[in-house]
N, C-alpha and C positions, 0 to 999 in steps of 0.2 A: 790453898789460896790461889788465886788468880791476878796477877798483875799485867796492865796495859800499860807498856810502856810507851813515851810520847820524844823522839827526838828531834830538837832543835835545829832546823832548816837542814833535816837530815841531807838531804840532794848537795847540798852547794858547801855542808864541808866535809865532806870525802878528799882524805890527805891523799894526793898523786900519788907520792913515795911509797907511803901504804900500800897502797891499790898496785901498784908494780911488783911489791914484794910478792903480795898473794897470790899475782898471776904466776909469780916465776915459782911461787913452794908448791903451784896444783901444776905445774908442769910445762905450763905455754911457752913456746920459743922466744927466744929473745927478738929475734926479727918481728913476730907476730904483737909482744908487746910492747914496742916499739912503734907499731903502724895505731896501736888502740892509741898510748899516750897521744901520740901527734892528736887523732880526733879531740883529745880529751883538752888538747892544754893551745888548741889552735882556737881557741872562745876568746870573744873579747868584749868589751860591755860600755854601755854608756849611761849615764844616769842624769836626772831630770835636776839643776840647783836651780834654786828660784825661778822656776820657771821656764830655764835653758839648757840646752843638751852640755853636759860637762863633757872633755876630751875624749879618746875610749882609753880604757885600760885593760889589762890582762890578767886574771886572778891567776892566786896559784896555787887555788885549789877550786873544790868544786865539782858537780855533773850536771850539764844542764837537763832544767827538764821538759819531756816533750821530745826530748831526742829519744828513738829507738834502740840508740845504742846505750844506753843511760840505765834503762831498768837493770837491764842483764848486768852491768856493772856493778851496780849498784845489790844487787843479787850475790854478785862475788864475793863482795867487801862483807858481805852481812855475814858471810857463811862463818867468818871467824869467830863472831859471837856465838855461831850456832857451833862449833868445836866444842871452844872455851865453856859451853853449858854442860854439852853430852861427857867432857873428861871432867868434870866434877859430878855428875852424874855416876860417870864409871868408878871412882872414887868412892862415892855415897855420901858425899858435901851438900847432895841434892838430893831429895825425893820425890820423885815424879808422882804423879796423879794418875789415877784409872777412871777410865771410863765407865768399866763394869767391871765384875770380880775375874772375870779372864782375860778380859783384856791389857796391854802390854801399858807401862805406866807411861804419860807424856808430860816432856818438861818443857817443851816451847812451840808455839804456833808463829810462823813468817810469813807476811803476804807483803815484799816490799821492806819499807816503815813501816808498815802496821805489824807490831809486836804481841803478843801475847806470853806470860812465863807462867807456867804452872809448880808447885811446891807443895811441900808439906808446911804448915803454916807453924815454922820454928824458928826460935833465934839463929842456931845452924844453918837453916837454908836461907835465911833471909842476907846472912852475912856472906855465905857464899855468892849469891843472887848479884850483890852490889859489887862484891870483888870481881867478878865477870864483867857487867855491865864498865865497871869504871877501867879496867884495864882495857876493854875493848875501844871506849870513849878515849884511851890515851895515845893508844896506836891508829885510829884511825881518822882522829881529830873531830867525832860526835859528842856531844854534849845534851845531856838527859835533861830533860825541861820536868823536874818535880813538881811544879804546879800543874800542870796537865796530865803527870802519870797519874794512874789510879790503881790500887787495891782492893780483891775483894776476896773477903773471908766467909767459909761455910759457913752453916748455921750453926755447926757443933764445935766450933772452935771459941774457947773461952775468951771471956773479954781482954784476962791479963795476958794471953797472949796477944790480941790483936793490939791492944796497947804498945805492948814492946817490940813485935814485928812492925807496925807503924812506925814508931820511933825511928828504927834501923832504915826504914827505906826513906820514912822522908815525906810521905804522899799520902795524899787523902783518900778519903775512901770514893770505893764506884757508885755511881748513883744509878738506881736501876732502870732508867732510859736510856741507857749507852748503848750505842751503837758500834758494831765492829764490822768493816767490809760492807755500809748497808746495810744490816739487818741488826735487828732488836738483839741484846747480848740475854736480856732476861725477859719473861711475859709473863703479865700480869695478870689480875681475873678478866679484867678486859679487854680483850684482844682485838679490839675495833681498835681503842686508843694507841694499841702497843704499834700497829701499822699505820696510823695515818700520817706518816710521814710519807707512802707511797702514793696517797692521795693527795696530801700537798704538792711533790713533785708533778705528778699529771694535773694536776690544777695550773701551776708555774707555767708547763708547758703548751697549754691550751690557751693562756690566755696572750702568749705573746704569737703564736698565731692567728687567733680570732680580728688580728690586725691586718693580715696580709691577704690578700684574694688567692685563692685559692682555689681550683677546679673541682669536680665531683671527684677526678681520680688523684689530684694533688690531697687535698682532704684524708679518702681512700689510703694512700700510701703510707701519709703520716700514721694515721690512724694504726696500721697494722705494723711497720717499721720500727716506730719509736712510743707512741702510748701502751702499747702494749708488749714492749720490752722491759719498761720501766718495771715491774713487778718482778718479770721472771725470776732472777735469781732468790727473791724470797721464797717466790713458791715452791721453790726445787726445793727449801729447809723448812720451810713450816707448811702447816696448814691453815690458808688465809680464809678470815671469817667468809662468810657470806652477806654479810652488812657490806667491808670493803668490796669484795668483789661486786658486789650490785650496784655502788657509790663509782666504782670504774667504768660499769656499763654506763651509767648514766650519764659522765662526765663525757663520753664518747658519743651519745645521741646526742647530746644538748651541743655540742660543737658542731656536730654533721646537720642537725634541723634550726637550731634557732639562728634568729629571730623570728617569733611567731607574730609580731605585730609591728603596726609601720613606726613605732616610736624608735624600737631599735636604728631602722633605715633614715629615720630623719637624721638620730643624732651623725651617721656618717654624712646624711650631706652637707648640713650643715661644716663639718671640718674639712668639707672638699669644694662646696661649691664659693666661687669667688665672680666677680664680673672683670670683664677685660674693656681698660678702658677705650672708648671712642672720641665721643666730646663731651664726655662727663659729666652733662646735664639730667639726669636721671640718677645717678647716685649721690647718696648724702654720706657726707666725707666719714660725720662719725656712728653712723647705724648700719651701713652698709658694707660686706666685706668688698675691699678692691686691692689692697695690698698685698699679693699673692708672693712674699718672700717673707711676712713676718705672721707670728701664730694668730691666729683667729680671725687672720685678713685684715683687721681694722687698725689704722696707725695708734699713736699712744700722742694725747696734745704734751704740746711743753708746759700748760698751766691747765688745772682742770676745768676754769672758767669757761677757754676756748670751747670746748665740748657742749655748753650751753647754749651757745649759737648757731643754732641752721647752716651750715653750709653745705652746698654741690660744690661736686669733684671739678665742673667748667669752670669755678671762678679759680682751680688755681692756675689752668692754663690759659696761655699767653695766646689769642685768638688767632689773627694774624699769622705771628711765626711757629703757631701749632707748637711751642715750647712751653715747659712749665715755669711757673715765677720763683725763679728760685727763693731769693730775699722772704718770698713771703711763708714759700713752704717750712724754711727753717725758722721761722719766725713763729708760727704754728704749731709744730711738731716737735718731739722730742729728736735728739742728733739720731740717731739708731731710726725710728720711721723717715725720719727728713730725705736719710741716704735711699731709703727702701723703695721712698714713692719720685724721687728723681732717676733711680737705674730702669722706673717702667717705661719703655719706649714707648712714643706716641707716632698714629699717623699724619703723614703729610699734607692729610687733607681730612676733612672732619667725614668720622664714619658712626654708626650709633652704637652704644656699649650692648653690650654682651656676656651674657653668664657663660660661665665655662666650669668645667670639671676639671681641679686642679690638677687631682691624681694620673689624669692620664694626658698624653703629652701633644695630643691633637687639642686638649678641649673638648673634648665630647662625653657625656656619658656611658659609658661604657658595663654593660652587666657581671660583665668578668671581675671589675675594680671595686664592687660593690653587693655585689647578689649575695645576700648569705645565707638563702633558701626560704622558699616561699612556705605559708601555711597550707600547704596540701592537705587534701583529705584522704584519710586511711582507706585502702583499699584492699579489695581481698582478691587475690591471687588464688587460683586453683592447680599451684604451683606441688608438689609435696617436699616434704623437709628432705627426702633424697634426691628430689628432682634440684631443688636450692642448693644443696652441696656440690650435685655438677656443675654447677652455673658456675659456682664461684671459682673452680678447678679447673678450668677451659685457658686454655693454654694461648690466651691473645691478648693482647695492649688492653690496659688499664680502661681507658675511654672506652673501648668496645663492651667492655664487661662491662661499664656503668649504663649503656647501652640497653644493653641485653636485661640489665637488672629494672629501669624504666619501665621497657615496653612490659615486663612479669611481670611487676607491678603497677599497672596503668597510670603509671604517671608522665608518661611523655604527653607533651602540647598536641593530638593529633584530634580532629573536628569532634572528634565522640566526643574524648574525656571534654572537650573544653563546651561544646552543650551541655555537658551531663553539670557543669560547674558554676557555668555561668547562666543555666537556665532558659538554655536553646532550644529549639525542637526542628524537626525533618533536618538533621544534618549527616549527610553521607556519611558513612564510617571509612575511613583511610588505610586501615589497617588492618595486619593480618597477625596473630601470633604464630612466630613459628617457631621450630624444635633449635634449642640451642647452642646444636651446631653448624649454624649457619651464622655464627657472629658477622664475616667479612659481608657477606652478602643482606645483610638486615642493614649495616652501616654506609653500605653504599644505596639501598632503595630509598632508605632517611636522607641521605645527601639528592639523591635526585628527587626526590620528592618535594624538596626544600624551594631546588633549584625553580621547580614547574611551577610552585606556589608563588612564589616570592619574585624569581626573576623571569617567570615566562620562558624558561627555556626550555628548547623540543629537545626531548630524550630518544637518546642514540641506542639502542639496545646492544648492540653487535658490539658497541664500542666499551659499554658499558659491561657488557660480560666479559670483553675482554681483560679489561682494567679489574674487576674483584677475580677471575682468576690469576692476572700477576701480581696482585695485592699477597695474594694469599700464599703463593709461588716462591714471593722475594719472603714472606715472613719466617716460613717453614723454614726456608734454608739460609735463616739470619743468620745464625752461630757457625754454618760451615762457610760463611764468605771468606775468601783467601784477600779482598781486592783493596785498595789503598786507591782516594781519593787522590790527587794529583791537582794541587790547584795551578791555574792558567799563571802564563809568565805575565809578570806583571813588568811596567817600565820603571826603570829605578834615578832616572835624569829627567829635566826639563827637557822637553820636544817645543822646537819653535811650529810657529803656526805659520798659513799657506801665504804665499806673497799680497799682499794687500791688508793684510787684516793684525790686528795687535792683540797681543796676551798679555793679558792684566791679571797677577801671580797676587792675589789677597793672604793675608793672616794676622791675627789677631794676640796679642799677648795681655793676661792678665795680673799682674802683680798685687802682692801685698796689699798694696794703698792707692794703687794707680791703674789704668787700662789704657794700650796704646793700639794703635791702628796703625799697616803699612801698605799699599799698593805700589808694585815694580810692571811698569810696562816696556815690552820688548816687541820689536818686530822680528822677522824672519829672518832675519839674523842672526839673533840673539843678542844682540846689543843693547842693552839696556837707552831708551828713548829717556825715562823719567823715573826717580821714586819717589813717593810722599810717605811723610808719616807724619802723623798726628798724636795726641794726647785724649781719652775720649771717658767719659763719665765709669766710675766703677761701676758693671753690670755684671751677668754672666757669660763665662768663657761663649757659650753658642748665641747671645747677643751680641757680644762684641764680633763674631763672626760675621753674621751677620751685619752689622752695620760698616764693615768695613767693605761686603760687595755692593752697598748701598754706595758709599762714598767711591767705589773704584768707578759703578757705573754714571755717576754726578761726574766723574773727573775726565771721564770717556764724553760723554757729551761737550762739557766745557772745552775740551781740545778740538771737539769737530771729527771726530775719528767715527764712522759709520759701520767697520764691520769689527766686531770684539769678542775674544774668547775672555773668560772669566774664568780663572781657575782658583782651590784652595783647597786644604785639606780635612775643612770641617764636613766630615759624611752629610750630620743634619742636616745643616745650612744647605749644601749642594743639593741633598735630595728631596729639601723641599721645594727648591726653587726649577728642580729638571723635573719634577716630576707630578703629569696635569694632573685636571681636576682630582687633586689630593687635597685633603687639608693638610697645612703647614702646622708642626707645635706653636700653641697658643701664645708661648713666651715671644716668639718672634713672627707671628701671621705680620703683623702691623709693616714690619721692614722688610720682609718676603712683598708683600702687598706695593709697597712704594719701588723696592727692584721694580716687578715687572710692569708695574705701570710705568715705570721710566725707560726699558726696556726697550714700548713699543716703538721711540724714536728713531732708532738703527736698523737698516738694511736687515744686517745680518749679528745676533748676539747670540753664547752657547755657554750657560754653564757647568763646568766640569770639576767631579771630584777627584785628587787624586793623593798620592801617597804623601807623607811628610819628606820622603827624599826626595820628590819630586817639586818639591816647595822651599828647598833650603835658604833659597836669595831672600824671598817673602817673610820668613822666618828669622833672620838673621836681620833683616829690616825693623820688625816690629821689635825685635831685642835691642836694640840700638836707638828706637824711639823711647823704649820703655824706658830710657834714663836721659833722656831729653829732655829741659824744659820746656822747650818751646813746639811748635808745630814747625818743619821743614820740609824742604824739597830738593832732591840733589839732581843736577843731569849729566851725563857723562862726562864730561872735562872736571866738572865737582865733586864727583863722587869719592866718598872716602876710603882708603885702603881696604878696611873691612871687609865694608859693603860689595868692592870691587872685586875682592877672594874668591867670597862668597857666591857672585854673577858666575867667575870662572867656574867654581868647581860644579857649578847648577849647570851648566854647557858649556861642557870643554871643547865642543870644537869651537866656538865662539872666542877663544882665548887670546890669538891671532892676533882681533879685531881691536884688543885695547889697547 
């Protein structure tokens, strides 16, 4: 007989005391286990009551798992049962199992918890079996979970045995789809069925990728890394049909090619595309998506009546002050859309909507966030199946190889194949097959050739040979680089700006239930001149950044002040506003759009990004609004201790000065 035994959160009750004895009866020093304990009993835990994090506490017992050092522990502790088998064993309380007639008998298989006991299927062994099992559960604090162990008996073993061996252990019988370590424990006549659980897993895993964009050689990776690991260890023990193996090629093409029609590509636009709004006269509030923070774009009304009524996105906004009507949004809308279509920033001046690509952070359509491969047409290669094996064994970057696999296979975009498809004719041919081992060099004549097409730009040759011979130079000798990047010293304080001109320190805090706004202006001194902080709609953290260099540059002109640095810590924000003809992310183009147009007013404006140390006063500002109710402004005879710390420790030599 065969018994799977199933123990009860074996990992987490593992008795300490236990575990120290049996390190110190195989021999380990007391100092060594001494340093294991500390790892083992320095855990400590929190757990979720109603909804809230309860205090932490400290077990005192347990291994956690997912720690490395935890298997092997837990490997120790096990070995006792494996003792306690082999000396009933040596005894003959137990009689092990053969394999084959010369083979040595076996009485237990360990992988972990996962148990296996083998027997003679007797009342003798079965009583021994439980006296093991339960003295091992007494010393090391495991508890046998009977409703999950199972039993299974030969074909030759009588019923009134399995009867009263049953009895004695407790446990039901195995069902013959069990599984041990992964693979099938017994196979049936059909051996398709006995494996498709390896096809369920590669199904599982395809399809939460099928979501994600992913390159030729991203796809690639997976493909050969992880779908095709998934089997291995079956097939190192059985021999898997040929039905599964065929159903795995095919789960692998149909990931790598489809979508063969545009029905597939609509449905992603549709969950990506959204309009940004302008003046909202062009979309209709309930057929149109515009709500790009809640699913399907489109708000939810608060009565479904509402939805039967026509309306444009313009009539919720407030002409004039380019503000939305609040009263009337919530009065429309369920709370949850109400909040959703108030946090969309509007511009300052009426611009016309605009569809945008949600998935990517410009707003644009991008083929990367979307492409899931075209229906090409098969093509034949005059490749041979050993020439195809070099290909794939050519020792260069993933993209290069998908490369190299294109041009073999005419599938790259060049004037031939796309006459030959779209039904051209006299179209120059572009291209040349070459042998390959030329990868470096085929991907740089694609890159220049791109270049000459698309951007008009005169090809350098000299410069260009030179660049795919250091291409190829730096690749070779990747794995022998000795060298360590070294990044630039960065400034870790506030730096005042030149005489004449003021720095305006922005950031943004967003809480819980609340969003606050602070700008701190200082001249060359460091002296703080003014700080504001405000109260400002829940949005997102890189909104609220943004509108906060929108209000510093409103608060710069309102003073009269002509030459201003802008500083802050949000990367986005600064880089989209330092950086030209860029598009800005579409969440915030609207507020990016009204900075620089208000910008043009001053002499001289510069915005600049930098470190969160280098922001601390601005930072420590917008904390200190986030629990204000009101909107405020302090100037230096008003400023409050805090704040006042905070200025010092942002420019210490400015300390003097308060």
């Amino acid at each position: 007989m065969a018994i799977k035994i199933d123990l009860q959160k074996a990992y987490d009750r593992v008795n300490w005391d236990f575990l120290q004895a049996v390190l110190s009866q195989l021999g380990f020093n007391e100092r060594f286990i001494g340093w294991i304990l500390a790892c083992v009993s320095s855990v400590s835990f929190e757990v979720l009551v109603n909804g809230g994090k309860s205090g932490q506490f400290k077990p005192s017992r347990g291994l956690r798992k997912g720690d490395p050092l935890s298997a092997y522990l837990f490997i120790i502790a096990q070995e006792v049962l494996s003792r306690l088998l082999e000396k009933e064993f040596a005894l003959k309380n137990i009689e092990g199992v053969k394999a084959s007639v010369c083979a040595p008998p076996i009485t237990h298989v360990m992988y972990a918890d996962d148990i296996v006991l083998f027997s003679k299927a007797t009342r003798n062994n079965a009583d021994a079996i439980v006296q093991c099992i339960h003295k091992y559960c007494s010393w090391s604090g495991q508890s046998l979970n009977n409703s999950k162990s199972r039993v299974y008996f030969s074909k030759h073993t009588s019923r009134q045995n399995c009867r009263a061996v049953k009895h004695i252990l407790q446990m039901k019988y195995l069902k013959k789809d069990a599984i041990y370590l992964g693979s099938p424990l017994f196979l049936s006549k059909t051996r398709a069925k006995d494996f498709k659980y390896i096809i369920d897993k590669v199904e599982m895993r395809l399809t939460g990728w099928r979501s994600k964009c992913l390159s030729w050689a991203g796809r690639s990776n997976l493909l050969n890394s992880v779908v095709q690991s998934i089997p291995t260890y079956a097939m190192s023990s059985f021999n898997i049909p040929n039905s599964v193996c065929n159903k795995l090629d095919s789960l692998s093409r149909r990931f790598w090619w489809k979508p063969k029609n545009s029905e597939g590509v609509k449905e992603i636009l549709v969950k990506g595309a959204c309009y940004l709004i302008g003046d909202g006269a062009s979309i209709n509030v309930w057929l149109d998506p515009w709500v790009p923070w809640i699913q399907n774009f489109i708000p939810k009304p608060a009565q479904l009546a509402f939805a039967e009524t026509p309306l444009m996105v313009s009539m919720l906004i407030d002409g004039p002050s380019q503000r939305w009507k609040d009263s009337l949004i919530r009065q429309l809308f369920e709370p949850a859309s109400a909040e959703a279509i108030l946090s969309i920033p509007l511009a300052s001046h009426r611009t016309n909507d605009k569809l945008i690509w949600v998935p990517c952070s410009k707003g644009e359509f991008a083929v990367k966030s979307a492409y899931k491969v075209a229906n090409l047409q098969s093509s034949q290669s005059p490749l041979t199946d050993q020439m195809w094996r070099r290909l794939w064994k050519i020792r260069v970057p993933e993209r290069i190889k998908m490369l190299l696999w294109r041009i073999a296979s005419n599938t790259i975009p060049v004037k031939e194949i796309l006459a030959q498809r779209m039904g051209l004719e006299n179209q120059e041919v572009d291209t040349e097959h070459n042998t390959t081992n030329l990868a470096f060099t085929l991907d740089e004549i694609w890159h220049l050739r791109n270049q000459l097409i698309f951007e008009d730009t005169k090809i350098d040759i000299l410069s260009s040979s030179n660049r795919i011979s250091r291409r190829v130079h730096e690749f070779s000798n990747l794995h022998n680089l000795d060298e360590h990047a070294h990044p630039s010293a960065s400034p870790t304080s506030w730096s005042p700006p030149l005489v004449g001109t003021i720095k305006l320190n922005v950031d943004a805090a967003v809480g819980p239930t609340s969003t606050a706004l602070a700008v701190l202006a200082r001249d060359h001194t460091g002296v703080p001149i003014k700080i504001w902080m405000k109260k400002h709609i829940s949005c997102l953290p890189v909104q609220a950044e943004a509108a906060s260099v929108l209000w510093a540059i409103n608060l710069a002109s309102a003073e009269g002040w002509t030459r201003i640095i802008i500083e802050g810590d949000s990367k986005i924000c600064f880089d989209a506003l330092s950086t030209k003809n860029s598009m800005p992310p579409w969440n915030i183009s609207h507020i990016v759009s009204d900075v620089l147009s208000a910008s043009k007013s001053f002499i001289s404006v510069s915005f600049i990004w930098v470190r969160r140390v280098c922001n601390t006063a601005a930072h420590e500002a917008d904390r200190f609004a986030l629990h204000s109710p009101v909107s405020i402004s302090f100037s230096l005879d008003s400023l409050p201790l805090v704040l006042a710390i905070a200025c010092k420790a942002d420019f210490p030599p400015c300390s003097s000065l308060f």
